[in-house]
KEROVEX-21075 format. One line per 2 residues: number of its first residue (from 0); for each residue x, y, z of C-alpha. Coordinates in Angstrom, 3 decimals. Layout:
NUM = X/Y/Z | ...;
end
This chain:
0 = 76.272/58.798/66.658 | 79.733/59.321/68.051;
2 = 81.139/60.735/64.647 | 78.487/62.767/64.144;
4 = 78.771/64.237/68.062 | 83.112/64.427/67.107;
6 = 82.129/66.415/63.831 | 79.662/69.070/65.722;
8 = 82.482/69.165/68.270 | 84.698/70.341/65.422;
10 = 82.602/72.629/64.485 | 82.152/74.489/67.581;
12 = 85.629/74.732/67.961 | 86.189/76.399/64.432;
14 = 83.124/78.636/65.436 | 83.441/79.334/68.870;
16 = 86.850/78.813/69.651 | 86.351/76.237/72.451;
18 = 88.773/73.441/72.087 | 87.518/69.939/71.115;
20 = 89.591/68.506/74.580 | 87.818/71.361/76.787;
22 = 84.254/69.448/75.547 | 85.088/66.493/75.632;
24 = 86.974/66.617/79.338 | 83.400/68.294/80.277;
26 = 81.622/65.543/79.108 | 83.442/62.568/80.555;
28 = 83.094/64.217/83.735 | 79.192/64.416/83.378;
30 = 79.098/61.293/82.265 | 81.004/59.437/85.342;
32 = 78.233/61.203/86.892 | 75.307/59.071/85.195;
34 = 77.371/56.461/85.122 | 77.331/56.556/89.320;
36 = 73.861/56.905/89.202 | 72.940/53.263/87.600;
38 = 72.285/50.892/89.452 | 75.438/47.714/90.175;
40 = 77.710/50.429/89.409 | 81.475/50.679/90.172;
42 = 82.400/53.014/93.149 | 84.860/53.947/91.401;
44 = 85.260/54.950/87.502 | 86.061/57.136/84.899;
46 = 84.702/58.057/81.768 | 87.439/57.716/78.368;
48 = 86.453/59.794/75.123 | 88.739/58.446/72.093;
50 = 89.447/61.973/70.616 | 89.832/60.327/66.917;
52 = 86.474/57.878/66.759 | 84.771/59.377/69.234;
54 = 84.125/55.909/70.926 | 82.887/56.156/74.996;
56 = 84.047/53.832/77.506 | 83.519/53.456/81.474;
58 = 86.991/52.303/83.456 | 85.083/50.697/86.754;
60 = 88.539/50.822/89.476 | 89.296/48.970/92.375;
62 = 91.054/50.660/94.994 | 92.644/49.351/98.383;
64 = 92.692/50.919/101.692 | 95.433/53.574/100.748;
66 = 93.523/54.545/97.486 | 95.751/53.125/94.803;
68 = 94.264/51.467/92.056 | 94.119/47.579/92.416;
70 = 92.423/46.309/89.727 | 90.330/47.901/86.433;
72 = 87.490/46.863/84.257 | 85.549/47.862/81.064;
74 = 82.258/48.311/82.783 | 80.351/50.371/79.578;
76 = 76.622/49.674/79.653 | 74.934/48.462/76.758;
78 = 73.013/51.350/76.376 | 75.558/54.227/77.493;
80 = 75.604/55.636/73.707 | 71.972/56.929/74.312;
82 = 73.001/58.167/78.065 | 76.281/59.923/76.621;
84 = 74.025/61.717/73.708 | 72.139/63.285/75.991;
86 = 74.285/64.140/78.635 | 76.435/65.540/75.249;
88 = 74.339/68.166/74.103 | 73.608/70.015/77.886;
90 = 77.144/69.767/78.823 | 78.247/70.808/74.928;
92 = 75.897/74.174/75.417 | 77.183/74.886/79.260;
94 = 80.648/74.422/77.899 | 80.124/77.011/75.616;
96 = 78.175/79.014/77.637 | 81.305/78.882/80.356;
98 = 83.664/79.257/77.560 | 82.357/82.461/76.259;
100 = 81.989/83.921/79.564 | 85.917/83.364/80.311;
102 = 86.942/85.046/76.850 | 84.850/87.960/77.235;
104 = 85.954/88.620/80.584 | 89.759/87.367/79.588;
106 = 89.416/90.087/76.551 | 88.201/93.387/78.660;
108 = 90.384/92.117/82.527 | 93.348/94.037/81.680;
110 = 91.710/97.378/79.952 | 91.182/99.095/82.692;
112 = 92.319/102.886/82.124 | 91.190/102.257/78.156;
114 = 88.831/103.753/76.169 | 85.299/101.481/74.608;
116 = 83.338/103.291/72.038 | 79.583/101.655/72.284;
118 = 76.137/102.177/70.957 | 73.425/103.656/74.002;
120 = 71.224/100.677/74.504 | 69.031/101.618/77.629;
122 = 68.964/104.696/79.970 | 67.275/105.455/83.241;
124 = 67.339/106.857/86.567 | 69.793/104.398/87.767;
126 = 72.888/103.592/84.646 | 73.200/103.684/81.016;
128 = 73.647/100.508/79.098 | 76.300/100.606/76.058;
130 = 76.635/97.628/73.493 | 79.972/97.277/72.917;
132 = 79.534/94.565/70.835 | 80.178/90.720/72.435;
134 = 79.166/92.693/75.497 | 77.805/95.655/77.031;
136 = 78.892/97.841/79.332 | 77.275/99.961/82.777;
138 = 77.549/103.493/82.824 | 76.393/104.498/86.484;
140 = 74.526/107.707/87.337 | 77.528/108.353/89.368;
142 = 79.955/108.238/86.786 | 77.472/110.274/83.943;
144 = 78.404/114.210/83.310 | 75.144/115.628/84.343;
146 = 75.084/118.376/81.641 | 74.992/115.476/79.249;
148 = 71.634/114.044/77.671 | 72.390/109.858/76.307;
150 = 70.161/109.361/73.330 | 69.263/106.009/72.079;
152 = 71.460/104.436/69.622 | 74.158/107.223/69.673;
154 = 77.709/106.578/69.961 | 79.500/107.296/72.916;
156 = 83.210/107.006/73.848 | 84.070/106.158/77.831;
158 = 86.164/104.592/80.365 | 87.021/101.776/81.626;
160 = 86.693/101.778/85.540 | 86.568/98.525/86.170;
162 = 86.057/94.888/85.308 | 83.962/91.986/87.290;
164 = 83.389/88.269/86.695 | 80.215/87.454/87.716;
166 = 78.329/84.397/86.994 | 76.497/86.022/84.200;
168 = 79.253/87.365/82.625 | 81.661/90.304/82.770;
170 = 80.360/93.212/83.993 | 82.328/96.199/82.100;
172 = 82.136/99.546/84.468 | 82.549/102.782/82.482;
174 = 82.646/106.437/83.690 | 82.507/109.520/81.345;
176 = 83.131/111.951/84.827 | 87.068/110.186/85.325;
178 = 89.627/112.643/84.623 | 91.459/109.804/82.623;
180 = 89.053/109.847/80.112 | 90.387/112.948/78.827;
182 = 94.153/111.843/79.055 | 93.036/108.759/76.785;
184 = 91.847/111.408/74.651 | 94.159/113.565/73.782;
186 = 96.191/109.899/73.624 | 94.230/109.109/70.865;
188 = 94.701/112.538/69.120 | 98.358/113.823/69.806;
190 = 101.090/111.148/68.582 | 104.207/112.855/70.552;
192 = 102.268/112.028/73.609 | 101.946/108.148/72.602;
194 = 106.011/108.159/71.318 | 106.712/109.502/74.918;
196 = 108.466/112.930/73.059 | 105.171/114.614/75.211;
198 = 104.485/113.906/78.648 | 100.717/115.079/80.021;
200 = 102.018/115.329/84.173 | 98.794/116.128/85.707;
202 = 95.056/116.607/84.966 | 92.319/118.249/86.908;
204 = 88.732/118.282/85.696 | 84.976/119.378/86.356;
206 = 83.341/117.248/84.414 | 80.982/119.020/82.070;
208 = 82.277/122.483/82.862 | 86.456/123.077/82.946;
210 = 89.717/120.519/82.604 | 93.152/122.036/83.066;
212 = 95.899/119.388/81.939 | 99.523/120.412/82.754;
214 = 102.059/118.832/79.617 | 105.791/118.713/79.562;
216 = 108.518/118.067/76.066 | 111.245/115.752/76.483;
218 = 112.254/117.008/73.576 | 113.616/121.417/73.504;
220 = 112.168/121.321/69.608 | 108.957/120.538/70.532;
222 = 106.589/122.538/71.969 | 103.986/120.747/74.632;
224 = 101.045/123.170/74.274 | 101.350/123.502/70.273;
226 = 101.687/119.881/70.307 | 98.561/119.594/71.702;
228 = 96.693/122.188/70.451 | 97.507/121.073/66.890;
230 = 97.372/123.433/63.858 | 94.445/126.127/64.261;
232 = 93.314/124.091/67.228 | 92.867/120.975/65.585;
234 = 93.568/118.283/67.852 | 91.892/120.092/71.417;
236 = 88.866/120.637/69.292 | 88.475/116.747/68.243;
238 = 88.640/116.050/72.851 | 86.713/119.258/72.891;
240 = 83.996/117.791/70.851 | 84.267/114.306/71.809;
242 = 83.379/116.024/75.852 | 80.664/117.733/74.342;
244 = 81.630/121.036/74.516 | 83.534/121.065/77.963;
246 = 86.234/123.347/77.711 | 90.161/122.119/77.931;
248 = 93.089/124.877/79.473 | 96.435/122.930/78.235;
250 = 99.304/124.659/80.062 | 103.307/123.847/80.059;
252 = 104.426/122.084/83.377 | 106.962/123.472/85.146;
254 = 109.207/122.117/88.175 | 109.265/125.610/89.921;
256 = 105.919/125.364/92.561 | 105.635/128.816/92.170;
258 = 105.732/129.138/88.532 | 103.752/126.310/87.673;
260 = 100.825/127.475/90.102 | 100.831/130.591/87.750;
262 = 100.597/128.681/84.894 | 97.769/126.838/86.749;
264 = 95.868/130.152/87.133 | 96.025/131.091/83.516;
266 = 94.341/132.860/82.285 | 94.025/135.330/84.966;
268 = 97.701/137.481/85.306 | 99.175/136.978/88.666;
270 = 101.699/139.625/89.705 | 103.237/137.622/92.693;
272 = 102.765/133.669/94.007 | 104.348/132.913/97.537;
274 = 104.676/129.219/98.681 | 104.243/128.153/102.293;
276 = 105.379/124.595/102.041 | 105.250/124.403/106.329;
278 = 101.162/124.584/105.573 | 100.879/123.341/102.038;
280 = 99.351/126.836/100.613 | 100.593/129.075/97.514;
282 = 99.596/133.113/98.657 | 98.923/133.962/94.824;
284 = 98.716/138.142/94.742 | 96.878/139.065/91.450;
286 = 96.171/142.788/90.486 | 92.253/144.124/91.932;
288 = 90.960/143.840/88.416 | 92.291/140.174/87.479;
290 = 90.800/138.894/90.944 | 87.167/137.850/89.617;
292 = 88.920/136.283/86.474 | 91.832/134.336/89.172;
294 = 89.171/133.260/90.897 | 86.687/131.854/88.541;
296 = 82.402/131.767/88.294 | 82.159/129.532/91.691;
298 = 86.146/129.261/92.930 | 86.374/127.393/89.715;
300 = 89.925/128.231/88.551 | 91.301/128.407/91.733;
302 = 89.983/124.664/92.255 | 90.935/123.495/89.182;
304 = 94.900/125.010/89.607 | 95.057/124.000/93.222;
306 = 94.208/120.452/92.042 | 96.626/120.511/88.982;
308 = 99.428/121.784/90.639 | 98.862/119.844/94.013;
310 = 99.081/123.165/96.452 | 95.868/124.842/98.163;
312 = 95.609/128.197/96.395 | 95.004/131.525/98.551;
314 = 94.151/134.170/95.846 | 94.182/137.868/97.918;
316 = 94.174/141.066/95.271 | 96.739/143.744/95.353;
318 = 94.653/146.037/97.759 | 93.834/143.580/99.932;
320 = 97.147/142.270/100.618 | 98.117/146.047/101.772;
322 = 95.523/145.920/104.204 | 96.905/143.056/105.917;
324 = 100.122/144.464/105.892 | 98.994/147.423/107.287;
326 = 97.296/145.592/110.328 | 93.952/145.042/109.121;
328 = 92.547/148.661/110.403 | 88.725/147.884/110.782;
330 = 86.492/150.891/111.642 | 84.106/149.919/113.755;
332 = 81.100/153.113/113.351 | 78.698/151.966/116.305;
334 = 78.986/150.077/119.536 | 79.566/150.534/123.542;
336 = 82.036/149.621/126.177 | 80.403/146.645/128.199;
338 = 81.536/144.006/131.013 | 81.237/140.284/129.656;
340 = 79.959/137.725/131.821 | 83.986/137.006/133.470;
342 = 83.322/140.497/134.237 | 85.974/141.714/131.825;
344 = 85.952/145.268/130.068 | 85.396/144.807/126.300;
346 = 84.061/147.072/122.990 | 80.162/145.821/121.693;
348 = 79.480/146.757/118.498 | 76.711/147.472/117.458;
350 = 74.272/145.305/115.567 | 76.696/142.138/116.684;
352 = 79.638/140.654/116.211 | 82.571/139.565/118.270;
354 = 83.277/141.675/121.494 | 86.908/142.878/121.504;
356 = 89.123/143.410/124.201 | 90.215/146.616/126.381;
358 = 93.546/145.317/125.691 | 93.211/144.549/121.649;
360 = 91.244/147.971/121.323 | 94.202/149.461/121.892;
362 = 92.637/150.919/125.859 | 94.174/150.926/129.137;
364 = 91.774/151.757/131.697 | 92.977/153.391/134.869;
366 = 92.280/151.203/138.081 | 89.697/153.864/139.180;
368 = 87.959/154.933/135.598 | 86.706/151.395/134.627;
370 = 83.187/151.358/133.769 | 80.655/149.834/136.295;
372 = 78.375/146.366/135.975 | 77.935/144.829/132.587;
374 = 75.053/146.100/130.574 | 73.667/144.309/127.662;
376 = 74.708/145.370/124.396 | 72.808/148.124/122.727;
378 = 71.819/150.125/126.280 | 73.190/152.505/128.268;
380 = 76.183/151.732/130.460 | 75.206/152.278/134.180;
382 = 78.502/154.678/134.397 | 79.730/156.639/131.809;
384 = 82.615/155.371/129.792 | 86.207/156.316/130.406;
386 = 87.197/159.450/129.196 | 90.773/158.907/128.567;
388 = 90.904/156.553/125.628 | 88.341/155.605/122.719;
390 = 88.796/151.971/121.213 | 91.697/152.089/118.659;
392 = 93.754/154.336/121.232 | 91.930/157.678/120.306;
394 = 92.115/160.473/122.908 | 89.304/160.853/124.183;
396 = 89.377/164.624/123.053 | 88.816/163.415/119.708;
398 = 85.259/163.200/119.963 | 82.798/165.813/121.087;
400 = 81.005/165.435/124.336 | 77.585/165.429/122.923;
402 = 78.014/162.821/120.549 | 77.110/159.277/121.818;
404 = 77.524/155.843/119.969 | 74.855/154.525/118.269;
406 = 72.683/151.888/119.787 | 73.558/153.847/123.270;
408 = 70.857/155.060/125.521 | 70.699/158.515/127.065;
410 = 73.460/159.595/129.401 | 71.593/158.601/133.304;
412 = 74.533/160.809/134.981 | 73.334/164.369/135.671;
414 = 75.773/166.580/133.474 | 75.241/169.732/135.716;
416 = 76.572/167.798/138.606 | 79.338/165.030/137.404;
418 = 80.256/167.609/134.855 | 81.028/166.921/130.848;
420 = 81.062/163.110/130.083 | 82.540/161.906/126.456;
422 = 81.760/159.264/125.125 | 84.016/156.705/123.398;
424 = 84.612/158.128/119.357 | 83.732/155.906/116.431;
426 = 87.806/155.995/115.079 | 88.998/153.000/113.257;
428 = 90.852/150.017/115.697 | 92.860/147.677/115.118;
430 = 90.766/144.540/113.877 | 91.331/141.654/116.306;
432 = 91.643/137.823/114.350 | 87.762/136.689/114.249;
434 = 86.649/140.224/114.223 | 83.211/141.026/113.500;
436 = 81.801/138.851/110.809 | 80.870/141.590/108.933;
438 = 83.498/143.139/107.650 | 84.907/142.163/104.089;
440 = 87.845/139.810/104.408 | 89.747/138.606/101.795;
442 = 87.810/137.701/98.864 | 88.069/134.281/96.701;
444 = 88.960/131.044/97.685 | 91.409/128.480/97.955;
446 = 91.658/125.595/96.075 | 89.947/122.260/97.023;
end
């Protein structure tokens, strides 16, 4: 029995690579266990497994007080062979259980960052099984593109987040939404960037949508971007395809903040990029027709450039940037002079919106011209507006006596006896910061 238990032993080990001593230690300890559990039995024992003959004996031990060994006996029962043989084949198949276990989470602990290419074993609502094999790996929802559909049985490349021992196993977390999936790619497909003659600095993706990858050549021959791109496209197509269709901006890296956030904006043409590095922000100024395209369906570009080049990206067109410069004139059509409730004199307009200011209108109101009690916006005043100064610093000559502003109610001063009474002209005035929501400001987005 004990030749035939060494010679399956063997055998496992050739098979499963689980060392003959790793068993056999395993088993001697299971067997001090039974060993305990007989009845006159030593307190103290241990098992011996002659690796050659595969012969079994128990050591009973004698200790004294300070647990050194006194004394030792062959205590071996007569009928320990049949104990041993089955105690031999539970702790042969935990052993290999355990073993297996520790090399399949020994061969995927340090891959993290790699790529696994597995077969789609299971899909629903919560993760995606893949078979890679010896194991299989979890594909969360929240790591799955959601433009992509997982069919059964189809191959699928993706990446490794993360590895966990549990007690069933290694559990092998992938993602196909990690930005370093596509760096592994284009690993895989461009061999400057594994010899280190190509450098990819910085990646910024929307998975299923856009990924902008910034490269760099440590070598003046080479070209980054052609590198990349390979001959008619080649090698972006293969990471193209492999993505499922998700297209890939490659563009050369560049030390200059300035010039590498226009890079980052390709491939809208910007005309003018202005860094602010006391707030972090690059002012990019882009002609009026390239400011849709700068922009992107959604703030897309300007996301994807602000996250590549590590600066939040302002995009204001040509025309826009003029106005500022210019003060931000803001004609405000409609609206009354009113008191607020700290009984201040400010400019209503019309239909809402933030009240401005005598003083940021651009009006200085005499001591003795300044209208009476507040009224609420969109009625009469209960005393005709100042005639000196319209908001914006118009005279008040400017506009005819007759003509009101919208919204206002009839004039409740008798004309024949207070005489003409003008009210304030719709000019254009200076817009104040948080001006009325409803004027245009400047149009597309910073990055994220």
């Amino acid at each position: 029995m004990n030749s035939e238990m060494m010679e399956a032993l063997s055998t496992i080990e050739r098979e499963k690579g689980i060392s003959v001593e790793t068993m056999l230690e395993a088993l001697a300890n299971a067997l001090v266990t039974a060993y305990k559990r007989m009845p006159d039995a030593a307190e103290e024992a241990l098992v011996e497994v002659d690796v050659e003959t595969g012969e079994i004996r128990v050591i009973a031990q004698e200790l004294d007080e300070e647990g050194n060994v006194v004394r030792e006996w062959d205590d071996t029962p007569s009928d320990f062979g049949r104990i041993a043989a089955q105690h031999a084949k539970q702790v042969i198949f935990q052993s290999i259980r355990d073993a297996e276990r520790d090399m399949k989470y020994e061969e995927y602990a340090g891959r993290e960052g790699d790529i696994v290419t597995g077969i789609i074993q299971q899909t629903d609502q919560r993760y995606t099984l893949l078979d890679l094999g010896r194991v299989e790996a979890l594909l969360p929802q929240a790591e799955q593109v959601q433009t992509e559909r997982y069919e059964h049985g189809s191959r699928l490349k993706a990446y490794i987040v993360e590895v966990r021992k549990t007690v069933k196993g290694p559990q092998i977390v992938v993602s196909r939404t990690h930005p370093g999936l596509v760096k592994r790619l284009f690993e895989m497909e461009v061999p400057e960037i594994v010899d280190g003659v190509v450098e990819l600095k910085a990646v910024a993706r929307e998975p299923g949508h856009r990924t902008k990858i910034a490269v760099a050549s440590n070598d003046s021959n080479v070209d980054p971007v052609g590198a990349c791109v390979g001959a008619r496209g080649s090698r972006v197509r293969m990471v193209v395809n492999e993505l499922r269709g998700e297209k890939v901006d490659i563009v050369p890296y560049t030390e200059d903040p300035a010039d590498f956030v226009t890079k980052a904006l390709a491939p809208a043409r910007v005309r003018e990029v202005r860094i602010h590095e006391d707030t972090g922000t690059a002012e990019v100024i882009v002609p009026d027709f390239q400011l849709s395209l700068a922009i992107g369906k959604e703030g897309q570009n300007a996301r994807l450039a602000a996250r590549l080049s590590g600066w939040r990206v302002d995009i204001k067109s040509e025309t826009q940037l003029a106005e500022e410069e210019a003060g931000g004139a803001v004609e405000y059509a409609e609206g009354e002079w009113v008191r607020n409730e700290a009984g201040e004199l400010v400019w209503q307009p019309a239909g809402g919106g933030e009240a401005i200011s005598a003083a940021e209108a651009g009006y200085a109101a005499p001591a003795d011209s300044v209208p009476g009690e507040a009224t609420p916006a969109g009625s009469a005043p209960a005393e005709s507006p100042p005639a000196e100064e319209a908001p914006g610093g118009a005279p008040a000559d400017s506009a005819p006596a007759e003509e009101a502003p919208a919204g206002a109610g009839p004039a409740e001063v008798d004309a024949a006896e207070e005489g003409p009474t003008e009210e304030p002209a719709a000019d254009p005035v200076e817009r104040p910061e948080g001006g009325d929501p409803a004027v245009s400001s400047t149009e597309g987005e910073g990055g994220d």
